[in-house]
Each structure stands twice: as structure tokens, then as C-alpha cells.
Kinemage of the C-alpha trace (Angstrom):
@kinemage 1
@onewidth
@group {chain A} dominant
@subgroup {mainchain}
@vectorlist {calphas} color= white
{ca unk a 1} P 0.000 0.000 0.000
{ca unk a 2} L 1.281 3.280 -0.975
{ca unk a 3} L 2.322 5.806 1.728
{ca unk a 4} L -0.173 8.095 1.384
{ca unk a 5} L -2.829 5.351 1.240
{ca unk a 6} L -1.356 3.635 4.370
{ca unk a 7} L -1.882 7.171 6.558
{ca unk a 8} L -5.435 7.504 5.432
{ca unk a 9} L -6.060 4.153 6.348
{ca unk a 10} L -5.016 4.651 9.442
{ca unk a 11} L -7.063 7.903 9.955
{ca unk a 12} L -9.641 5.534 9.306
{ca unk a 13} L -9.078 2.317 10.669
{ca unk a 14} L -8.798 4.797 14.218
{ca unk a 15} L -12.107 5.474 14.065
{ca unk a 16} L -10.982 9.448 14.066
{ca unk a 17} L -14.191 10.098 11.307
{ca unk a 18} L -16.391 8.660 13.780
{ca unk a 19} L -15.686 9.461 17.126
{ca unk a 20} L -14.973 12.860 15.436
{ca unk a 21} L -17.321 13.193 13.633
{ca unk a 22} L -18.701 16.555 14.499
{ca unk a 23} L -15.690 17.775 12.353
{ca unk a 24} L -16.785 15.889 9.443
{ca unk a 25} L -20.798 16.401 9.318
{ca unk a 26} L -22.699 19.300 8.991
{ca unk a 27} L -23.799 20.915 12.594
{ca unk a 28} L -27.328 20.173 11.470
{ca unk a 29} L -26.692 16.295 11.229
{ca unk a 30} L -27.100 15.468 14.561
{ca unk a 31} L -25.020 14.255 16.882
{ca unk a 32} L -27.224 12.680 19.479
{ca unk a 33} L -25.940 13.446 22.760
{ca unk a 34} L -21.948 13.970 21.006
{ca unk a 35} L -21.713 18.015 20.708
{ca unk a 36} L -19.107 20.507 20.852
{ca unk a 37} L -18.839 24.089 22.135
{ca unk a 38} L -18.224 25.598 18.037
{ca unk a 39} L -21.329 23.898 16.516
{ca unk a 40} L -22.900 27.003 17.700
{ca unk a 41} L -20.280 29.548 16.200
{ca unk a 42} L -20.067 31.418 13.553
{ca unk a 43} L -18.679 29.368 9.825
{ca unk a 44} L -14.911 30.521 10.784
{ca unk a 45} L -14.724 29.966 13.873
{ca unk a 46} L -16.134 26.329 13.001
{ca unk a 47} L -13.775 26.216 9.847
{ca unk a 48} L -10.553 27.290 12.216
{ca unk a 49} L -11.557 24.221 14.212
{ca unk a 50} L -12.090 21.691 11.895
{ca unk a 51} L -8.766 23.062 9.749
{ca unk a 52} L -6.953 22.610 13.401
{ca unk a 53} L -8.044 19.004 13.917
{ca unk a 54} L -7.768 17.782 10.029
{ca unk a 55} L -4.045 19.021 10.235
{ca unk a 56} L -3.144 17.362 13.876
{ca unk a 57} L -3.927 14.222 12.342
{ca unk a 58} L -1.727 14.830 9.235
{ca unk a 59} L 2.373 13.874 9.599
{ca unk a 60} L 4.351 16.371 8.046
{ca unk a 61} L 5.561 14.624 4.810
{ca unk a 62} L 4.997 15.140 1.177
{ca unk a 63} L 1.737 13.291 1.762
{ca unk a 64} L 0.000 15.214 3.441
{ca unk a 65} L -1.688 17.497 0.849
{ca unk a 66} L -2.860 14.249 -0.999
{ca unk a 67} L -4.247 13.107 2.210
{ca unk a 68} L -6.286 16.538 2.664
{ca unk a 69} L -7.447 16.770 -0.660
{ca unk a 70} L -8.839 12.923 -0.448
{ca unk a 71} L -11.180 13.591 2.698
{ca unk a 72} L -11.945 16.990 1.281
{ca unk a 73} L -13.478 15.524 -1.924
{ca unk a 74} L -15.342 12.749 0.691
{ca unk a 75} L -16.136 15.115 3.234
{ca unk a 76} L -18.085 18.833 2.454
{ca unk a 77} L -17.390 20.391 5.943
{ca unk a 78} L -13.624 19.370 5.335
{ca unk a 79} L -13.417 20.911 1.793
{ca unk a 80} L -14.919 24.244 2.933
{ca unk a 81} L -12.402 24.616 6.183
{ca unk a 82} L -9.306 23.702 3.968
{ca unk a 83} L -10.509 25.557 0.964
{ca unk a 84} L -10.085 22.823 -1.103
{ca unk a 85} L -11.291 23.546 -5.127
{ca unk a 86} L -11.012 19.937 -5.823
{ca unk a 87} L -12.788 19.141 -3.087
{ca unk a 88} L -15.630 21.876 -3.463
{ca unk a 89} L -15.865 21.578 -7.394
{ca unk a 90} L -16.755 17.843 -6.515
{ca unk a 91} L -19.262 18.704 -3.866
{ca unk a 92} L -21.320 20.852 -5.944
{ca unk a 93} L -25.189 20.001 -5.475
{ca unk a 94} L -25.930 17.228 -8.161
{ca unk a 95} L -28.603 15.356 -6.417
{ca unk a 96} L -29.632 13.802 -9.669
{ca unk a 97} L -26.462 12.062 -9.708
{ca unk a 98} L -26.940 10.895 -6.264
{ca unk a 99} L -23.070 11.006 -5.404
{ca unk a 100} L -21.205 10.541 -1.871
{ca unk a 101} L -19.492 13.782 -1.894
{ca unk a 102} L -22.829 15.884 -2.546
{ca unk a 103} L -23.985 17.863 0.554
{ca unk a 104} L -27.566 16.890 0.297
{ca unk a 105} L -26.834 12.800 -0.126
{ca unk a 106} L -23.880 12.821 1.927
{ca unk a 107} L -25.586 12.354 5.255
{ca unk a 108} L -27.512 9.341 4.163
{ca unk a 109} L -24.798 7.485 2.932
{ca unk a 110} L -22.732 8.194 5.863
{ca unk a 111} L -25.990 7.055 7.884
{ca unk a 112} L -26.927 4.414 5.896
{ca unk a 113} L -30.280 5.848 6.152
{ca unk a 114} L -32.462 8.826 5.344
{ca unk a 115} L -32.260 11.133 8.254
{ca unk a 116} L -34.974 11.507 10.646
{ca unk a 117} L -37.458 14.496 9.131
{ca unk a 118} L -35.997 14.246 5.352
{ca unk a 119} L -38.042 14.196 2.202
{ca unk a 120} L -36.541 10.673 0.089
{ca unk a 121} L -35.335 10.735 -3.518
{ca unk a 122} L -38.179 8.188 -3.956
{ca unk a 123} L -40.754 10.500 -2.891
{ca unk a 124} L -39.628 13.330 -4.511
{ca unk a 125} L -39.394 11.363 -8.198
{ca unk a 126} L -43.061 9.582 -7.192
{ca unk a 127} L -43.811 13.729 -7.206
{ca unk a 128} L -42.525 14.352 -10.584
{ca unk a 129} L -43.853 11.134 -11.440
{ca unk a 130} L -48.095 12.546 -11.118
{ca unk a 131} L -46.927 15.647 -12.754
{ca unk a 132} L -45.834 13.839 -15.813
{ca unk a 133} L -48.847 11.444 -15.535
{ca unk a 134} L -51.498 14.160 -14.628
{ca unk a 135} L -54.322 14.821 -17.709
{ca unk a 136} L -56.506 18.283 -16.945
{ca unk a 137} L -55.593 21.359 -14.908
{ca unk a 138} L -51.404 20.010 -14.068
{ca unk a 139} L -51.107 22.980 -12.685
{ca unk a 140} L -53.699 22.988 -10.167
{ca unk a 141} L -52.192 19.668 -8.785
{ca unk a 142} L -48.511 21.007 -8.445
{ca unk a 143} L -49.787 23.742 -6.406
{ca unk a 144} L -51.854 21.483 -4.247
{ca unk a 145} L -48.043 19.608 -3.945
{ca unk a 146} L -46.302 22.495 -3.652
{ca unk a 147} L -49.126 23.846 -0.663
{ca unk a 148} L -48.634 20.369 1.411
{ca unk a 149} L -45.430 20.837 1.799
{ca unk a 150} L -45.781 24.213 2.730
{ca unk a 151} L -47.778 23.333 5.428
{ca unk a 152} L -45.618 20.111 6.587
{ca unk a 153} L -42.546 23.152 6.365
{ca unk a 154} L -40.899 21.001 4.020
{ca unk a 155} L -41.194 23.430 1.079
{ca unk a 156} L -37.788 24.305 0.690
{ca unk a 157} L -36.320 21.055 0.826
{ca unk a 158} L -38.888 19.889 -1.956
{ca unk a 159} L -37.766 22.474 -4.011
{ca unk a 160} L -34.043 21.827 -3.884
{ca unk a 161} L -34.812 17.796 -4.491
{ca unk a 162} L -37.125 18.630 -7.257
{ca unk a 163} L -34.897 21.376 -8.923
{ca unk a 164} L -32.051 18.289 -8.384
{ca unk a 165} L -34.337 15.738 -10.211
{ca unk a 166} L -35.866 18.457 -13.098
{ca unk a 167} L -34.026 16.093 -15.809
{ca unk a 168} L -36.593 13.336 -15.072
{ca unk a 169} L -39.834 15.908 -15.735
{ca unk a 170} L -41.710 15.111 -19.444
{ca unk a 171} L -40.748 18.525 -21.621
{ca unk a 172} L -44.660 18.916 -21.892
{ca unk a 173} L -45.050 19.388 -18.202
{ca unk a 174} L -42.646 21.722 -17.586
{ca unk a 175} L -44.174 25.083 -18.823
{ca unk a 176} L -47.434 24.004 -17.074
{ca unk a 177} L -45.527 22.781 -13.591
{ca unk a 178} L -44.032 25.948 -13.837
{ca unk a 179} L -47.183 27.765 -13.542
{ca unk a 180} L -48.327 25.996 -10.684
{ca unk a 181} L -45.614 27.154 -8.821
{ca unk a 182} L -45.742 30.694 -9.825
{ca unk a 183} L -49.881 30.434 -8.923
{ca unk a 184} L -49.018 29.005 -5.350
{ca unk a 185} L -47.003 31.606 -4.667
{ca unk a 186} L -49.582 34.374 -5.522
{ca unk a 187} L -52.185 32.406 -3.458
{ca unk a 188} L -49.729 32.573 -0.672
{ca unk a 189} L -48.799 36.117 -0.721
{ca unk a 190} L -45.248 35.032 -1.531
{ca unk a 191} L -42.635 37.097 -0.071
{ca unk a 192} L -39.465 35.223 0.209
{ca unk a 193} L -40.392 33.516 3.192
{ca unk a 194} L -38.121 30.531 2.131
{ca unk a 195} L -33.873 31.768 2.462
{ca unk a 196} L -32.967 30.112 -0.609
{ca unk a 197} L -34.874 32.350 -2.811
{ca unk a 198} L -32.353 31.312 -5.521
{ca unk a 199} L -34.795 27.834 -5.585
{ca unk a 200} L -38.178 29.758 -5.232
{ca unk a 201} L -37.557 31.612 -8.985
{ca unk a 202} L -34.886 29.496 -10.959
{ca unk a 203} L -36.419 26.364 -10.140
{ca unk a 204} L -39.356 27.094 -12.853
{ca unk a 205} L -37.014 27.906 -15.371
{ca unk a 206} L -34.871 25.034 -14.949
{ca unk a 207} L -37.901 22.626 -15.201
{ca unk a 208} L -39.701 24.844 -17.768
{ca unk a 209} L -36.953 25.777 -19.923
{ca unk a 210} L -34.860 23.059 -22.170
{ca unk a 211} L -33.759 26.368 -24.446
{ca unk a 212} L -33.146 29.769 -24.553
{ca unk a 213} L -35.860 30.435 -27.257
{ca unk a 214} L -38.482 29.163 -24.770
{ca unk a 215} L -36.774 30.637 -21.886
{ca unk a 216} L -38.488 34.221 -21.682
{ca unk a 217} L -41.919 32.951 -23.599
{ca unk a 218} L -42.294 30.647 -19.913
{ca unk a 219} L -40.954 33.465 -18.161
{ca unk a 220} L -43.704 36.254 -19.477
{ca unk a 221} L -46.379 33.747 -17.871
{ca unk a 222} L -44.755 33.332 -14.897
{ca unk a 223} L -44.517 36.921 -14.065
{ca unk a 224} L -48.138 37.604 -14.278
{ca unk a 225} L -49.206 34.003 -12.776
{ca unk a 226} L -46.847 34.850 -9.533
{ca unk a 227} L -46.915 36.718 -6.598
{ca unk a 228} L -45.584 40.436 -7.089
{ca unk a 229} L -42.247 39.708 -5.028
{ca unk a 230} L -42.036 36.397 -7.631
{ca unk a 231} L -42.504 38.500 -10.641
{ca unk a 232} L -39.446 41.059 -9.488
{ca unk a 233} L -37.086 38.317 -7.793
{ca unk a 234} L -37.574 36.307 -11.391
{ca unk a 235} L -36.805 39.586 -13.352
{ca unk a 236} L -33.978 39.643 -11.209
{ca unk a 237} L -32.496 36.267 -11.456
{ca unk a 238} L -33.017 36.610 -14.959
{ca unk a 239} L -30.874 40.098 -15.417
{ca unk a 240} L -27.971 37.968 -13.671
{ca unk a 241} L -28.171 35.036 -16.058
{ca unk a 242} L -28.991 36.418 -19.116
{ca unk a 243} L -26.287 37.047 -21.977
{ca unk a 244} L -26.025 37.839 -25.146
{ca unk a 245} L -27.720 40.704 -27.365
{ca unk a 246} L -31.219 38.861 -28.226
{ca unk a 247} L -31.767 37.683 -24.766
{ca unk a 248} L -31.476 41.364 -23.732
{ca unk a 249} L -33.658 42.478 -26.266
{ca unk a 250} L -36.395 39.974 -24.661
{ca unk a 251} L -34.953 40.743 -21.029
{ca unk a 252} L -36.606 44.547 -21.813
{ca unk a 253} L -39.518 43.508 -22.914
{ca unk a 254} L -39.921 41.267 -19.691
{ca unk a 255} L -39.094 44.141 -17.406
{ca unk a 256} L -41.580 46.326 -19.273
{ca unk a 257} L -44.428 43.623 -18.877
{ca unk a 258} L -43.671 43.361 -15.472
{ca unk a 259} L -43.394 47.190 -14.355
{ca unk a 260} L -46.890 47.492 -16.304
{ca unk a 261} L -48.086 45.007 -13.727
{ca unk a 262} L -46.701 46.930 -11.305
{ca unk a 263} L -48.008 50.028 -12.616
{ca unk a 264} L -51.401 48.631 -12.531
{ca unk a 265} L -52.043 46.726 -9.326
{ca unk a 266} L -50.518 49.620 -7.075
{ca unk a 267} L -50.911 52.784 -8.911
{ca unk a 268} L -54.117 52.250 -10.958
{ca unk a 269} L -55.535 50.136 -8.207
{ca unk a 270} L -54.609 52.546 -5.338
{ca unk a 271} L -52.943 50.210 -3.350
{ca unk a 272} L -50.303 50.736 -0.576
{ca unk a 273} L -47.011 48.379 -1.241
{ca unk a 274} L -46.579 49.085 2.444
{ca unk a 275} L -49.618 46.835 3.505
{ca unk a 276} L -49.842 44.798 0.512
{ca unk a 277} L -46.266 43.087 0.884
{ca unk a 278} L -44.680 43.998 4.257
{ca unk a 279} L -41.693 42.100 3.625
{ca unk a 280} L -40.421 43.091 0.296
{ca unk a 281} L -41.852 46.586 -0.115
{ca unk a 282} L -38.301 47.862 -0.476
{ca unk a 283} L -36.683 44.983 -2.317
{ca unk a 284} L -40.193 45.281 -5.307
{ca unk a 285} L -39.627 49.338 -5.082
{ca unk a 286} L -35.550 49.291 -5.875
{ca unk a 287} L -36.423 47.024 -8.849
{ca unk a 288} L -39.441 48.834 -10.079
{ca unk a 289} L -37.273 52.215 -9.395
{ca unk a 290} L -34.436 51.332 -11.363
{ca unk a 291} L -35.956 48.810 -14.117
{ca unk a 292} L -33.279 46.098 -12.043
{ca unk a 293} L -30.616 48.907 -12.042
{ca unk a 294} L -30.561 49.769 -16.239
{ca unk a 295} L -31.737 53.003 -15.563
{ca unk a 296} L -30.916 55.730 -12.253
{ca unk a 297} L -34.437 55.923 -10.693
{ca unk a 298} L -37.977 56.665 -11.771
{ca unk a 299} L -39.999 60.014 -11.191
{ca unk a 300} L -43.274 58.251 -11.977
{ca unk a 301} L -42.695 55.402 -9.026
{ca unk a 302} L -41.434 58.359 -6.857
{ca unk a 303} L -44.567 59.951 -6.966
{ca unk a 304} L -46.614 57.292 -6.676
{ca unk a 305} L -44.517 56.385 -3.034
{ca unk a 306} L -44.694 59.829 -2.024
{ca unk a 307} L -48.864 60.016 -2.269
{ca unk a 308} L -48.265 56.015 -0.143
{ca unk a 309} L -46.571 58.303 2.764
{ca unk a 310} L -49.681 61.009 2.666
{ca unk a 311} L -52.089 58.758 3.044
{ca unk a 312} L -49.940 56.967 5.525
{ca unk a 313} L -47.512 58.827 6.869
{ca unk a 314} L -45.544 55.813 8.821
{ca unk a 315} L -44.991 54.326 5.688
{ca unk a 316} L -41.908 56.594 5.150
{ca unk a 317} L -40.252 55.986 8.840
{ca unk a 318} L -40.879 52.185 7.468
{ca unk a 319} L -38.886 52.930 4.411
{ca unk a 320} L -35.981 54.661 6.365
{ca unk a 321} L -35.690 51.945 8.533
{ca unk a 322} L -35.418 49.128 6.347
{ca unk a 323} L -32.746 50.841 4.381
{ca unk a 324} L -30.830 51.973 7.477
{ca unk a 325} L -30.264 48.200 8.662
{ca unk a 326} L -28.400 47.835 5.014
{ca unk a 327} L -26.016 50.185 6.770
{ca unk a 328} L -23.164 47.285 7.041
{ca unk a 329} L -23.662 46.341 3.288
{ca unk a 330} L -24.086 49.780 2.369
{ca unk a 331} L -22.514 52.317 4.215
{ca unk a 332} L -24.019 54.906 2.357
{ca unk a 333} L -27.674 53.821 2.424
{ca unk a 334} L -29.439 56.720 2.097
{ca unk a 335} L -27.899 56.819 -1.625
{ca unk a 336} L -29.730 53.791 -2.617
{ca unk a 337} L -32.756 55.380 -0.790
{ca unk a 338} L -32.560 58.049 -2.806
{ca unk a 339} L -33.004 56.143 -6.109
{ca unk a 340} L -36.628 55.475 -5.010
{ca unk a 341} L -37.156 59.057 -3.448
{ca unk a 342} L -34.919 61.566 -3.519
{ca unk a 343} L -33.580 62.788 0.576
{ca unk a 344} L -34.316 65.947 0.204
{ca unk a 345} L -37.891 65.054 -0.365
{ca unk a 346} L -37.373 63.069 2.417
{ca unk a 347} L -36.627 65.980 4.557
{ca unk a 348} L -39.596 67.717 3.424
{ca unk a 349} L -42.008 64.833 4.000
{ca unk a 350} L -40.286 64.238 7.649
{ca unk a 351} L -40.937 68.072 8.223
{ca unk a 352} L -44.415 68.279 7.000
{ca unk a 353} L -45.425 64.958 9.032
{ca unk a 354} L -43.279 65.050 12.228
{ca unk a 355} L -43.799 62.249 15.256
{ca unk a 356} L -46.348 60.382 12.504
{ca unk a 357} L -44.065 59.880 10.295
{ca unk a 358} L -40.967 58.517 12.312
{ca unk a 359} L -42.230 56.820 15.845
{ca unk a 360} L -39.569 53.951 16.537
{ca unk a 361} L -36.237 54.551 18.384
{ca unk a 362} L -34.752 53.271 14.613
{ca unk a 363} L -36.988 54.981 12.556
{ca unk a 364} L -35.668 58.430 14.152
{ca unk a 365} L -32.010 57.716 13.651
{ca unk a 366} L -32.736 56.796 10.518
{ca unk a 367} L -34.221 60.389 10.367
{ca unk a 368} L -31.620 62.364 11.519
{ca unk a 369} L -28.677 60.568 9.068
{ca unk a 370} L -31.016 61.890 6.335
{ca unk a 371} L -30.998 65.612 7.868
{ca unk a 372} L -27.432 65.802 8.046
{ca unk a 373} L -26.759 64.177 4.153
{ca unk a 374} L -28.740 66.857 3.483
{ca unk a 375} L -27.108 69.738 5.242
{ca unk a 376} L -23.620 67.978 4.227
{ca unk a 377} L -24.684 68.111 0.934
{ca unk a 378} L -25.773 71.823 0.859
{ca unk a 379} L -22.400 73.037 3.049
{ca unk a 380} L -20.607 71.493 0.369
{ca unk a 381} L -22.234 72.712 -2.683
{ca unk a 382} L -22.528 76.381 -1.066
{ca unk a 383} L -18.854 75.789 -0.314
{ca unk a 384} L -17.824 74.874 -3.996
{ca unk a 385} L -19.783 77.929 -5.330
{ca unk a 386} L -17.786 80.373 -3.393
{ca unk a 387} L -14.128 78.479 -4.767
């Protein structure tokens, strides 16, 4: 046996994976009653651990980089600490393929089981399967799926598995499964609730779409079938992935479709994005604002937020506080605040409306950083004329 495979034997053969294991799995394995003090830590601090132990187990001999890289490419909390490409590049989700290293089947094959609370690749396909055998409304049924799981607070995890196992949906189905999900999300309001949003708005286009010329025809039904934070997180995903000069063209036409919706349900319907989706008011505005940042702002959405904050003056303490708690990402948040309403505005609204506009300890911080932009910005311009 060859040196290197003789030391990672005995890594092995001393049970280290096992009785270690906490440095192998992901914290949300479980560990029964086996737990250690950085499971609750932040990724470094977990990564500077398992780094620490992977190396004390390593002699220091031309071998030991092999040996890293080989239980980085088995083991996905081992290739993240080390930084391992190999490793990573191999543990990219394929779930179709069903592979060791992936971070979704890794667990059960390290289990020999499906952990407790886990959806099964044989559910998941017996899914797909009624989709591609359903006759009538298909889209009714996926959205009766898609609610179930909802409810059973599995949704997420379906759609990863089903985005995983896409391949095995009939081409027919797709554009029409792809609908259902965009409907369940209207009936639900959607607003993101899932993290992954990445799965909430690509998944339909990687089950609905088998090529680009179909790609935006699917994707001009799905942003009037979905919920208004679907229709702008789809644009957006979209704008990311889109290349080339004809898939631009049709990109434009998509945002215009979908700021006419816009236009419609809260300008022509007199409705307050503030109560309507309480969640993504800002994240819907920025991309309405900006047509998903091809253009600086828009007077016409301005407006329409300003006559929001008259009939509801809280709205615009609302506003300022969401953007204020971007204040890590973006320092200078009252810039990207200003592509939706301009801060001098915002001074005039916060004079005109007073306590009703800005109630919260948060909300009148927020305030005051928008008083003295403003007053910076006027020192400075007054100072400039006089050089």
C-alpha cells in the first residue's frame, strides 16, 4: 500500500471520522448526545476548528496534501475549512447524480439511512412522477403539492430535491408545472419567506426551460401568474443570467411587462405596497425604481410612493428603517434610498409629518442621518460655489 494510502487508512481504521465526527458532518446532522462548544459559532470559527483538527492528524511529509485533498473531496465540511477547489468543485449540489461527496446525499450514505425528518429521492421522483402522468388542470395539482409541503414546512427542501431531479420531468409538463408554482405563490402572498430564494424563482425555469428560445416565452407567464415579489425576484435572477444581445432584447420587454403590472395593481388600483407586501416593499420598489438597475431611478414610481406616505404617513419611517439596517452592506444607504425618493424630499415629507411619520427609536435615527446628508450636501455645494 502506498504511503499516502497507508496514513489515510489509518485515519480511518482509528475510528478518528467517527468518534470525530462533528468535524466531518454538517452541525445540522445530529449528533445525538456527542456536541461541541463551536457547533454554535459562527462558519470561521467552526472552519478554524475543523482546519486545526484535520491538520493534527496529518504527519508532516509530502503526503499530506494528498491526504487533505482525499477527505476533502469525501467530506463537504472538510473541503470548505481547507478551501479545497477539488474538493468543493466535486461537492457541488448534483442530487440527480446521487453522489457521496454531494452535501444533500452525503448524510444518508454516511448514515446508511435517510435522516430523521428528510423528504426521500423516492418520494420526490413519485412527485414528478403525477406531474408527468397528470391529464386536466397540471397545474392545479402542483400547487396542491407544492401547498402540502408548505404546510408540513418542508417546502424548501422539496424544491431543492425537485430542482435536483428536473431532468426526469416530461418537456410537456414543464411550462405548465411551472405555472403551478408561480400560482401558489400568488395564493400565498409570496414574499421570500423561504432563504434560498435562488430555488423559489430558478427552479421554474430550470424545469420549464430546455432552451433559450423558450426561456423568456415561460418566463412572461410566470410573471403575471406569480406573486408580485415572484414577478421582481424572477426579473432579477433573470438580469444575472442572461447574456447575449437577443436575450437582452427579450430581457426589456420582460421588465416592461412586469413594471406594467406593477403600474397597474398599485398605482391604478390605489394600493399601498406598504400593507400589501410587508416584507419586500423595499426589495419590489428598488427594482421597479431602477428597471433592475438599467436606468438611475424613476420620477413616476417616486410619486406614486410619495402620495403612499400622505395617506400613511408611517410608511416613510418604514422605508428609512429598512434601508438603514443595510447600513453594514451599504454604508451609504441613504444613496440607494434616494433612487426610489430623492432625501431631500425626504426631509420635506419628515418636516411636514413630524412624530407620525418617524415613531420607533430606529426609525428616528434613521431620520436624523437623512438631515445631516442633506445639510452635508448643501455646506458642500454652497462651499464649492464660493471656490
Amino acid at each position: 500500500m502506498p504511503p499516502n494510502e497507508a496514513k489515510l487508512s489509518r485515519i480511518i481504521n482509528d475510528r478518528d471520522i467517527w468518534k470525530n465526527r462533528a468535524f466531518y458532518l454538517p452541525r445540522e446532522f445530529g449528533y445525538e448526545g456527542f456536541r461541541f462548544s463551536f457547533l454554535e459559532g459562527d462558519n470561521e470559527v467552526r472552519n478554524q476548528q475543523v482546519r486545526g483538527h484535520i491538520e493534527g492528524l496529518l504527519p508532516n511529509s509530502a503526503d499530506r496534501k494528498d491526504i487533505r485533498e482525499v477527505l476533502a473531496s469525501l467530506f463537504p465540511n472538510v473541503a470548505s475549512a481547507v478551501g479545497s477547489m477539488l474538493g468543493e468543485s466535486r461537492q457541488q449540489p448534483k442530487g440527480h447524480e446521487q453522489r457521496l461527496a454531494d452535501p444533500i446525499c452525503f448524510p444518508r450514505y454516511f448514515l446508511g439511512r435517510l435522516p430523521a425528518g428528510l423528504l426521500s429521492d423516492g418520494e420526490v421522483k413519485s412527485i414528478i412522477g403525477g406531474w408527468n402522468r397528470a391529464e386536466g388542470d397540471v397545474a392545479a395539482l402542483v400547487e396542491k403539492d407544492f401547498q402540502r409541503y408548505h404546510e408540513r414546512k418542508q417546502l424548501e427542501e422539496l424544491m431543492d430535491r425537485v430542482k435536483a431531479f428536473s431532468k426526469e420531468l416530461n418537456p410537456p409538463q414543464g411550462r405548465l408545472v411551472a405555472v403551478g408554482i408561480a400560482k401558489f405563490t400568488a395564493r400565498n402572498k409570496w414574499e421570500g419567506d423561504v432563504p434560498t430564494a435562488d430555488a423559489v424563482f430558478s427552479l421554474p425555469i430550470a424545469i420549464a426551460s430546455r432552451s433559450p428560445e423558450t426561456l423568456f416565452a415561460i418566463a412572461s407567464e410566470l410573471v403575471e401568474a406569480g406573486s408580485l415579489y415572484f414577478a421582481a425576484d424572477l426579473v432579477w435572477w433573470l438580469r444575472r443570467n442572461t447574456i447575449g444581445p437577443e436575450q437582452l432584447a427579450s430581457l426589456k420587454a420582460l421588465m416592461e411587462k412586469t413594471e406594467a403590472r406593477f403600474h397597474q395593481h398599485f398605482v391604478v388600483g390605489d394600493r399601498d405596497i406598504f400593507v400589501e407586501c410587508p416584507r419586500s416593499f423595499n426589495f419590489i420598489l428598488y427594482g421597479w425604481s431602477t428597471a433592475w438597475e438599467t436606468r438611475p431611478r424613476s420620477d413616476a414610481v417616486e410619486s406614486y410612493v410619495i402620495k403612499t406616505i400622505e395617506g400613511r404617513p408611517s410608511n416613510l419611517g418604514r422605508l428609512l428603517a429598512v434601508h438603514a439596517k443595510s447600513r453594514d452592506v451599504f454604508p451609504d444607504w441613504f444613496l440607494r434610498l434616494g433612487v426610489i425618493i430623492q432625501i431631500e424630499k425626504v426631509v420635506e415629507l419628515l418636516d411636514r409629518f413630524g412624530d407620525a411619520a418617524v415613531q420607533s427609536d430606529d426609525e428616528k435615527s434613521a431620520a436624523e442621518v437623512i438631515r445631516r446628508a442633506v445639510e452635508e450636501g448643501k455646506e458642500a455645494s454652497q462651499k464649492n460655489e464660493k471656490d
